[in-house]
C-alpha positions as CSV (number, residue, x, y, z in Angstrom):
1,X,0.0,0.0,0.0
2,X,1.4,3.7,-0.9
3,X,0.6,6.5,0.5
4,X,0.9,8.6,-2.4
5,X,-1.8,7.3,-4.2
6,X,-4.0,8.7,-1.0
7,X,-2.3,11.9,-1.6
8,X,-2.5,12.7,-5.6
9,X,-3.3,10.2,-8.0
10,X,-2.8,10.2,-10.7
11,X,0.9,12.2,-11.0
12,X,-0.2,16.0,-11.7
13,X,2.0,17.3,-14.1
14,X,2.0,21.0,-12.5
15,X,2.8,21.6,-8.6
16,X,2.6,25.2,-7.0
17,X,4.9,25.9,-3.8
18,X,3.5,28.3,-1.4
19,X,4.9,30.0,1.5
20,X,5.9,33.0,3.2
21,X,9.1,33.9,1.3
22,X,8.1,33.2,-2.3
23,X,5.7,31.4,-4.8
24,X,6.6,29.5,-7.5
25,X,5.5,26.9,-10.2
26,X,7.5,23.4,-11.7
27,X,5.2,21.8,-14.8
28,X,6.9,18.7,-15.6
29,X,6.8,19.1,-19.5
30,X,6.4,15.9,-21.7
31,X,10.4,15.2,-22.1
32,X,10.9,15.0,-18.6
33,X,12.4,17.9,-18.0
34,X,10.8,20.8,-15.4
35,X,9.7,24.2,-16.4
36,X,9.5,26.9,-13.5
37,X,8.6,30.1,-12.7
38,X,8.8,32.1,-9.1
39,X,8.0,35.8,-7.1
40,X,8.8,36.5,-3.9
41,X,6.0,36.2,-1.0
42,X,5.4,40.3,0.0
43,X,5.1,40.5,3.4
44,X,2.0,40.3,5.1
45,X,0.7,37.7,2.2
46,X,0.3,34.9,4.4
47,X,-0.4,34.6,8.3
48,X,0.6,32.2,10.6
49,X,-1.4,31.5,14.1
50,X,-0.8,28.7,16.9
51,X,-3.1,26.5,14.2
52,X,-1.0,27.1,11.1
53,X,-1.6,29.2,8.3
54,X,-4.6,31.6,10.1
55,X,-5.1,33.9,6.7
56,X,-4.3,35.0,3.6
57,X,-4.7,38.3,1.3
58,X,-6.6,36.7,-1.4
59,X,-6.4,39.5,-2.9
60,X,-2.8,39.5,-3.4
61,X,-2.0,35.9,-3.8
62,X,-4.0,36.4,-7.0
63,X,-2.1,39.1,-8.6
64,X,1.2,36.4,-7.7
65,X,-0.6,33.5,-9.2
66,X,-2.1,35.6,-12.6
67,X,1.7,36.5,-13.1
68,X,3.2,33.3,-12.9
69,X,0.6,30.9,-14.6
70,X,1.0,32.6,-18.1
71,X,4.5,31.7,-17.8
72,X,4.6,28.0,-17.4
73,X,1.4,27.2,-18.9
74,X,0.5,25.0,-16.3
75,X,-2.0,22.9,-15.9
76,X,-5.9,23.9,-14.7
77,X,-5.9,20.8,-12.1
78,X,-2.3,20.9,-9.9
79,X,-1.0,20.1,-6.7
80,X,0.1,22.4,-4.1
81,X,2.5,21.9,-1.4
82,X,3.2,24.1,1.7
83,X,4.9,24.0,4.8
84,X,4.6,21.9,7.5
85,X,3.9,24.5,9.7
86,X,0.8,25.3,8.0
87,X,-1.0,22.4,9.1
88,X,-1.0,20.6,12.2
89,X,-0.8,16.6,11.6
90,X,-2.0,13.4,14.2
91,X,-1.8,10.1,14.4
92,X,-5.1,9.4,16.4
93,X,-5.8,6.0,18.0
94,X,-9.1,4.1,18.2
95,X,-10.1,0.9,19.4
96,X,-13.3,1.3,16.7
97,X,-13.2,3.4,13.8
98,X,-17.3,5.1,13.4
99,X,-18.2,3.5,9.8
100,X,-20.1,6.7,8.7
101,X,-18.3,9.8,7.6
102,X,-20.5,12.2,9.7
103,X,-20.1,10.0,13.0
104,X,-16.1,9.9,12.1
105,X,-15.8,13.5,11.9
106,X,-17.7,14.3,15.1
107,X,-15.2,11.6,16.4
108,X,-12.2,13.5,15.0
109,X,-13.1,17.1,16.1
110,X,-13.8,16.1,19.9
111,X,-10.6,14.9,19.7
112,X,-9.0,17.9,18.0
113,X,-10.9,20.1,20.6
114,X,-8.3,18.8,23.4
115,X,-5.4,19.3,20.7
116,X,-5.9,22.7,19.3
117,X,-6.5,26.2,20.6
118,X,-9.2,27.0,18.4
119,X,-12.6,25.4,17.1
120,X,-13.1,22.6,15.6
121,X,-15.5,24.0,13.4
122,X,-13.3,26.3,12.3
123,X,-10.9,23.5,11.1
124,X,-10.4,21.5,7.7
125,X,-9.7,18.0,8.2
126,X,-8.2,15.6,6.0
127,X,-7.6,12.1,6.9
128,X,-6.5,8.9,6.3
129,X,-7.4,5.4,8.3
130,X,-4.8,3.1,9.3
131,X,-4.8,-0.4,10.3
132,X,-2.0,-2.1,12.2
133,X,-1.3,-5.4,12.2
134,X,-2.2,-6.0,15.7
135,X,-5.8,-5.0,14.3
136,X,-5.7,-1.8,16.3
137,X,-6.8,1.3,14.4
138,X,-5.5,4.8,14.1
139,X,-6.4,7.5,11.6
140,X,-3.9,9.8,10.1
141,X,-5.0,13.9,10.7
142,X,-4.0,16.5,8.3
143,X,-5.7,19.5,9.9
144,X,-5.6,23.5,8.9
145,X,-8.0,26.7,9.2
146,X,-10.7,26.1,6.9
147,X,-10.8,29.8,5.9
148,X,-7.1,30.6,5.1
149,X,-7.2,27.1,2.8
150,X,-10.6,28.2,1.1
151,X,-8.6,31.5,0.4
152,X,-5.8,30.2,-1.5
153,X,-8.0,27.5,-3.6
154,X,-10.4,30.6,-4.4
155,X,-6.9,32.7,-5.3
156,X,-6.1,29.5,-7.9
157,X,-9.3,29.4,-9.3
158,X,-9.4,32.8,-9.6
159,X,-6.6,32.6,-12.7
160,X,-8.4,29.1,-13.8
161,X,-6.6,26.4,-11.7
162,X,-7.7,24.0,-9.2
163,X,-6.0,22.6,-6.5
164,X,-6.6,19.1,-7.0
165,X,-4.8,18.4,-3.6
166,X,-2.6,20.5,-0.5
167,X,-0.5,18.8,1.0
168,X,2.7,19.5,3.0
169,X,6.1,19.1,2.5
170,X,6.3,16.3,4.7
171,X,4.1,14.3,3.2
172,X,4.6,14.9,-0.1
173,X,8.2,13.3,0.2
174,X,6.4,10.8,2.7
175,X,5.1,9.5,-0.7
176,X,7.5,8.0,-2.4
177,X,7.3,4.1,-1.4
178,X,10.2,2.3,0.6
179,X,10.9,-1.2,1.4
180,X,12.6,-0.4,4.9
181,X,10.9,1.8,7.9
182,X,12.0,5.2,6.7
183,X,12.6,8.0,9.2
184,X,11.5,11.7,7.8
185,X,13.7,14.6,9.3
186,X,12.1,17.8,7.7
187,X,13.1,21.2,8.6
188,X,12.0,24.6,7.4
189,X,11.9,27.8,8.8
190,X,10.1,27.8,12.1
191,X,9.9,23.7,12.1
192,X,11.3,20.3,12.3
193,X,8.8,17.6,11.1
194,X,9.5,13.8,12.1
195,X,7.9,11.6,10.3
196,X,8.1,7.6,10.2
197,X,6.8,5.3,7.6
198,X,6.8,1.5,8.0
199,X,5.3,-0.4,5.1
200,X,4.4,2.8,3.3
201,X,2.1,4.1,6.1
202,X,2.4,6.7,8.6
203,X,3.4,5.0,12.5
204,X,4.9,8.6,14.1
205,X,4.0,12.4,13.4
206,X,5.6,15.0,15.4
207,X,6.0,18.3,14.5
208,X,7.8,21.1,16.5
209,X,9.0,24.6,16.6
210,X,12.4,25.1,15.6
211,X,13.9,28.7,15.8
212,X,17.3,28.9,13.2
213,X,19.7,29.2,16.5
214,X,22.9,27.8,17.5
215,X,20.1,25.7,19.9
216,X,18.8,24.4,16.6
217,X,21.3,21.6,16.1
218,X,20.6,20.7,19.6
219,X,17.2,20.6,19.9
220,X,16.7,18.5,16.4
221,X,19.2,15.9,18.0
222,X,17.3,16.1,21.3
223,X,13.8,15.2,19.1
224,X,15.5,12.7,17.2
225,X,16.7,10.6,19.8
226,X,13.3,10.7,21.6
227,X,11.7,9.7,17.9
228,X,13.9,6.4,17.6
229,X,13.5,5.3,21.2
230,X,9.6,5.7,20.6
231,X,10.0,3.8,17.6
232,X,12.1,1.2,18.8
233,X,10.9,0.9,22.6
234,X,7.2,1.4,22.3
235,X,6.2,0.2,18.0
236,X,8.6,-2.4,18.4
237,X,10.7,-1.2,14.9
238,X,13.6,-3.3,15.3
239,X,16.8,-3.2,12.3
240,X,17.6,-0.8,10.1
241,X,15.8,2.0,9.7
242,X,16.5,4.4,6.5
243,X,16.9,8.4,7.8
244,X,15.9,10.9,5.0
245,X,17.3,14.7,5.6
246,X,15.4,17.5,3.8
247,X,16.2,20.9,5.4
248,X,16.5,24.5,4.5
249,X,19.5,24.9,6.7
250,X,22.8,23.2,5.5
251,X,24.0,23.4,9.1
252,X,21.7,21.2,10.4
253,X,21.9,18.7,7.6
254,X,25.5,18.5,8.7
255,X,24.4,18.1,12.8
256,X,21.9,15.5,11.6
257,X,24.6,13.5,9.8
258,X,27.0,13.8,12.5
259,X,24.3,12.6,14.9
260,X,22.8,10.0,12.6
261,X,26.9,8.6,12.1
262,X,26.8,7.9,15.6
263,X,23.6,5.8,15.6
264,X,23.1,2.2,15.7
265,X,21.2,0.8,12.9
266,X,19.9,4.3,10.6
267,X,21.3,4.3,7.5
268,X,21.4,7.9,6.0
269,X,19.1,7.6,2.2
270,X,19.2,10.7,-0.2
271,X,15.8,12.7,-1.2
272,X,14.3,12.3,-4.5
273,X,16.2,13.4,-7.4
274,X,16.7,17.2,-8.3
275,X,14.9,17.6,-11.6
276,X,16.6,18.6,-15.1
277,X,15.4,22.4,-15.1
278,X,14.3,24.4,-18.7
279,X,16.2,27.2,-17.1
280,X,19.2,28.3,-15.2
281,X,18.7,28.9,-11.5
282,X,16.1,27.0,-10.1
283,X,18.4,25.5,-7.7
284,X,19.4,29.2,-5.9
285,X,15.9,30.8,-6.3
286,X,13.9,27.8,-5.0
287,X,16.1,25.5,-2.5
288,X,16.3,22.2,-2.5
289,X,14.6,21.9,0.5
290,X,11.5,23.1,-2.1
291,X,12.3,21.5,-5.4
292,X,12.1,17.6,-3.3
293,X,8.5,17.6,-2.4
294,X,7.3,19.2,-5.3
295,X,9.4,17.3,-7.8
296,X,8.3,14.4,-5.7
297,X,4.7,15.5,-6.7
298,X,5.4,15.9,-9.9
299,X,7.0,12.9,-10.6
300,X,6.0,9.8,-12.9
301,X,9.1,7.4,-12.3
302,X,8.6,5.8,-8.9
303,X,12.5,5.9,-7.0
């Protein structure tokens, strides 16, 4: 079982990257290769609460998206991926999963009540149920303000495209299917995002704040450490488990490699490929640490 086909299926050929420093386009065009196109996020665009993303200046997003669509051509369904941040993402237990959808949700946003300081009305939920192998149930919880996500699909289809999924960039490079237990350390600015997949399906999700600081390297090692004891102590994850790195900060990469060199048992795996561009500079306007999930997106050749 993948996860990506839960996530976007079939492989959109256009994914948009939002977030507060710039937006940007890649269209994978029929060759292989990736077109792209990118302006810088003013400030002010995009608003982010204790929730994630709390709102956005329609408005202005718009005027972003109308200039950059008539330059790649994309296409009028395509994916979108944000930060982590933006959302806030649960792995909820349940001895019984509710059958019907209504009874589920009401299910889902008591919970979220104890989680969140804000309403659950107020929240978009996305989710995905998971069955162990000890027949216990969970359900994986993609969760954001329903308002500030209504503004950005209205500010796509306001130049003629529609999201046909948001995710994040977690779990858009959470996608890509792996034979091993694979151990997801992304960071961007303001977060670190762990995420573990064992046969292709979510087992951990923790998110946390993490200010760029000399702590930084610190406090990711600190989170990491308490991730693989969870893992090995209380889901019983025993062998090798592969670590994938995607981070704005090259520092950190380096701290997470000197940690990971030191582990027992985490072998370090590489992110997906960095695409072959149509134009120069993708690499310095975009980052790495952006080009992954989308290209992952993006992407018709499975790694």
């Amino acid at each position: 079982m993948s996860l990506k086909k839960y996530l976007i299926s079939p492989s959109p050929t256009t994914c948009w990257v939002v977030d507060g420093a710039l937006v940007a386009a890649l269209k994978r065009e029929s060759k292989g290769a990736v077109l792209w196109a990118a302006e810088s996020a003013t400030e002010g665009l995009f608003e982010v609460g204790p929730a994630g993303l709390q709102s956005v200046d329609r408005e202005r997003l718009s005027a972003i998206l109308s200039s950059i669509q008539p330059r790649i051509e994309g296409a009028s369904r395509a994916a979108v991926v944000v930060p982590s941040g933006w959302t806030r993402s649960y792995l909820l237990d349940f001895d019984d999963l509710p059958r019907g959808q209504s009874e589920l949700d009401q299910v889902v946003r008591w919970r979220l009540k104890k989680l969140l300081p804000v309403k659950p009305a107020d929240l978009r939920i996305s989710s995905l149920p998971v069955q162990r192998e000890d027949g216990t149930n969970s359900l994986v919880c993609m969760v954001g303000m329903e308002r500030a996500f209504s503004d950005i699909e209205a500010a796509f289809k306001e130049v003629g495209v529609v999201p046909g999924s948001i995710t994040t960039r977690a779990f858009a490079l959470a996608g890509r299917p792996t034979d091993r237990p694979r151990l997801l350390a992304q960071q961007e600015d303001g977060f670190l995002t762990l995420l573990l997949t064992s046969e292709n399906m979510p087992r951990l999700i923790r998110t946390k704040p993490l200010a760029v600081s000399r702590e930084s390297g610190e406090i990711a090692r600190r989170e990491l450490n308490l991730a693989v004891g969870f893992v090995r102590e209380k889901l019983g994850v025993t062998g090798d488990i592969d670590l994938q790195v995607s981070a704005e900060s090259p520092e950190l990469v380096g701290q997470i490699e000197d940690w990971r060199s030191t582990a027992d048992h985490l072998s370090r795996v590489p992110g997906p490929p960095v695409p072959e561009f149509t134009q120069g500079g993708a690499v310095d306007r975009l980052g790495v640490a952006r080009i992954e999930p989308a290209f992952s997106v993006i992407s018709e050749v499975e790694p």
